[in-house]
C-alpha positions in Angstrom: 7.4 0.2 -5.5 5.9 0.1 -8.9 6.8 -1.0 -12.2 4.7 0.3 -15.6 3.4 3.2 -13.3 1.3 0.7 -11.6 2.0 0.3 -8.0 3.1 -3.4 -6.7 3.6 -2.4 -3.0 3.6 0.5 -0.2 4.8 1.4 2.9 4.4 4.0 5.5 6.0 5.7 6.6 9.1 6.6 3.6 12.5 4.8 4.7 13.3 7.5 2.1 12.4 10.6 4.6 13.5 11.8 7.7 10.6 13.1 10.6 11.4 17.1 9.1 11.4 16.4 5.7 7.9 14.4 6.6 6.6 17.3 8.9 7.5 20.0 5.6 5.5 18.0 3.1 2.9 17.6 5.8 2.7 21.0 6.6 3.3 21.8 2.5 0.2 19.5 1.5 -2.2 20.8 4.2 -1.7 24.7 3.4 -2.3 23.6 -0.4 -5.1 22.2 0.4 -6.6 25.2 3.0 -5.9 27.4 0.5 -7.9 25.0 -1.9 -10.8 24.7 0.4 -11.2 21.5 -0.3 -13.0 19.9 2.5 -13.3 15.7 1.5 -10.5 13.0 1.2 -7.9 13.3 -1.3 -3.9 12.2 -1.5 -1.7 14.4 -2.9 1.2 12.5 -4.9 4.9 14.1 -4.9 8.5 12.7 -6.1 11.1 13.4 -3.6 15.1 13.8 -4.9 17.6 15.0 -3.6 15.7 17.3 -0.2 13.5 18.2 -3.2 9.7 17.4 -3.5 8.4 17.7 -6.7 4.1 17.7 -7.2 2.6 15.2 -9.4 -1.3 15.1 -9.1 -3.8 15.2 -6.6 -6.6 12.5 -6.5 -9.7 13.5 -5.5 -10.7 10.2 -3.9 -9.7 6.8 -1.6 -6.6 5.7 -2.8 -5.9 2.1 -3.0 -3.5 2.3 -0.5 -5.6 4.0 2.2 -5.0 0.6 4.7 -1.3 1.5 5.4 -2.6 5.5 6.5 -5.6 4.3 8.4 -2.7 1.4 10.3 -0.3 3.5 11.2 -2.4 6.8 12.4 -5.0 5.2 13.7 -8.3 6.6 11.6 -11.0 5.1 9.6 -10.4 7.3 6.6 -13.9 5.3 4.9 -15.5 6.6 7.9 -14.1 9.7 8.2 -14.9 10.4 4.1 -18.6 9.2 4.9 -18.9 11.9 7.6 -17.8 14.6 6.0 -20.1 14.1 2.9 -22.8 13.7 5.1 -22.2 16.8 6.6 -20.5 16.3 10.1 -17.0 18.1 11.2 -13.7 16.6 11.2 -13.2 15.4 14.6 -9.9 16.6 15.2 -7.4 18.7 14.1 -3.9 18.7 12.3 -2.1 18.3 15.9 -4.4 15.3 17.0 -3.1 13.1 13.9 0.2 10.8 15.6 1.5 8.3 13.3 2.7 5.4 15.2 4.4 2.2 13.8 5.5 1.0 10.4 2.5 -0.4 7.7 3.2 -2.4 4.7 0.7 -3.5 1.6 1.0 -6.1 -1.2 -0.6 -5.6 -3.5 -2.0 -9.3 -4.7 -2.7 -9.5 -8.4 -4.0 -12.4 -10.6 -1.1 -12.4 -12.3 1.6 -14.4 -13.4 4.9 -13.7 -10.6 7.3 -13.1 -13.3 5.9 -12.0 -16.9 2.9 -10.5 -15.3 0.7 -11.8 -17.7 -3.1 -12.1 -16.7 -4.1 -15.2 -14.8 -7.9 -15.5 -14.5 -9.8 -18.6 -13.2 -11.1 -20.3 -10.7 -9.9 -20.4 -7.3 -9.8 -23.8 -6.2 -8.0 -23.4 -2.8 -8.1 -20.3 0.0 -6.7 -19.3 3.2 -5.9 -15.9 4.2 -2.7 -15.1 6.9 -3.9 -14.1 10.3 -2.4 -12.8 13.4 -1.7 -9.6 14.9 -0.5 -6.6 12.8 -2.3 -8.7 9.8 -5.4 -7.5 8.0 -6.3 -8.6 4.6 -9.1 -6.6 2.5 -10.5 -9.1 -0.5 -13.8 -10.5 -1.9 -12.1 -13.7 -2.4 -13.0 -17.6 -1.4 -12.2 -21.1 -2.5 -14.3 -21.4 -5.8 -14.5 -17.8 -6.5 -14.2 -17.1 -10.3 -11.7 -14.5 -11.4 -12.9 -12.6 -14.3 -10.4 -11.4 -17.3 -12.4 -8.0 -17.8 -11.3 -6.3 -14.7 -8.1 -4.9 -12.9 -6.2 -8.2 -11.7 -6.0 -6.7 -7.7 -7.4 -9.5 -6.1 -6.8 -8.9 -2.4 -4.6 -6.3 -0.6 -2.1 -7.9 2.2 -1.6 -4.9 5.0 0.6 -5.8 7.8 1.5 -3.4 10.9 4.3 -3.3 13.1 5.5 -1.2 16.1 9.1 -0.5 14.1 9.7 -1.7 10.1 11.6 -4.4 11.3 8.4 -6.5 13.0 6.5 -5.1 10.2 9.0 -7.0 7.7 9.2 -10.4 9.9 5.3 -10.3 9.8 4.9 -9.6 6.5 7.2 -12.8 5.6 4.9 -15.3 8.1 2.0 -13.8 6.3 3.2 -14.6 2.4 4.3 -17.6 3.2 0.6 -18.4 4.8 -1.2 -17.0 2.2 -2.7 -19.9 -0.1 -4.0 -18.9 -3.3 -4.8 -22.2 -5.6 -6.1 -22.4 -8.9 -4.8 -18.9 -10.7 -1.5 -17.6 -10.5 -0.9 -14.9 -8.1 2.4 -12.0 -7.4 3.0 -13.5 -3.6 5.8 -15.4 -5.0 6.9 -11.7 -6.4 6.6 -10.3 -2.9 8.1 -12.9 -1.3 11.3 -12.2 -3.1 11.1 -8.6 -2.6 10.6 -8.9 1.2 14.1 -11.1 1.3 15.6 -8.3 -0.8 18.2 -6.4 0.4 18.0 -3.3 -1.1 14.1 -3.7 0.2 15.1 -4.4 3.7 17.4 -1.4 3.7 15.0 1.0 2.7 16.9 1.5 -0.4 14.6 1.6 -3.5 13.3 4.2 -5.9 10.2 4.4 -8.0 12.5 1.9 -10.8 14.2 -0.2 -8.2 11.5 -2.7 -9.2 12.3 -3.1 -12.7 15.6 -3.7 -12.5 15.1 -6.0 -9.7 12.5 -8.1 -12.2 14.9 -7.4 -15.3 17.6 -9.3 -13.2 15.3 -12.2 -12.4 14.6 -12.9 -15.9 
């Protein structure tokens, strides 16, 4: 999901794809790739309409979303990008990779929940969800001092599950334990869109988003 071209929130794997058409990108993005030679981490971005995937852009580099990969096929892609710069072999091949499970992230921004407007300050209150299926990757703390000069990600809220279903019930507990005082912050945001229906369906697009914010307001 994403709204100004700036992603709010991922999953993995696409409710929009079925195992084939997931298995013909695959196989798609790593003969690209081979052909390329390229031998580091990199994500390949596509649009998909229609049985049709479209290229977009390859980044050359750890994506933001990396936590939702690394949950539900079980590698350290940080790790594994470390190694191969140092020198070392992959340590397994195409075949070894088995995705297992359904991964979520939220994307937490300093932001104001509804205009979006910037929200920088001081944090005068913090707890972070825990629990199984629940990792949360931020530098924040209670008195930590949000700056206005940076991008507003201030923490990333991954939660795992064995089918989307758990993943969405988990993902729920966790927003509603996740205190952030002192700044505004998008939970509210996500909170709405994990209650959606269209969200819980698995039926979005790339401006679901906006119009479900354009309705709010």
């Amino acid at each position: 999901m994403q709204r100004s071209h700036q992603k709010v929130l991922e999953e993995s794997p696409s409710p929009a794809l079925n195992a084939a058409e997931r298995h013909r990108l695959g196989a798609l993005a790593v003969a690209a790739l081979s052909e390329l030679g390229y031998k580091s981490l990199g994500t390949l971005e596509f649009l998909y309409q229609d049985g049709d995937f479209f290229f977009i852009e390859m980044n050359t580099r750890l994506q933001v979303e990396h936590p939702i990969t690394e949950m539900v096929s079980g590698l350290d892609l940080v790790r594994e990008q470390l190694r191969i710069a140092a020198g070392a072999a992959l340590g397994y091949r195409q075949n070894d990779i088995k995705l297992h499970g359904h991964a979520i992230e939220c994307r937490i921004n300093a932001e104001n929940p509804a205009t979006f407007a910037p929200s920088p300050g001081r944090v005068t209150d913090y707890h972070a969800p825990g629990g199984l299926g629940v990792r949360v990757d931020s530098a924040l703390y209670h008195g930590y001092e949000v700056p206005p000069y940076y991008d507003s990600l201030i923490a990333k809220l991954v939660i795992y599950g064995n089918s989307r279903n758990e993943c969405l019930m988990r993902l729920r507990r966790a927003l509603e334990e996740y205190v952030i005082d002192g700044i505004e912050t998008t939970i509210p945001l996500h909170q709405r869109l994990a209650a959606a229906a269209e969200f819980i369906d698995g039926d979005y697009d790339v401006h679901w988003l906006e119009r479900f914010v354009a309705r709010a307001g």
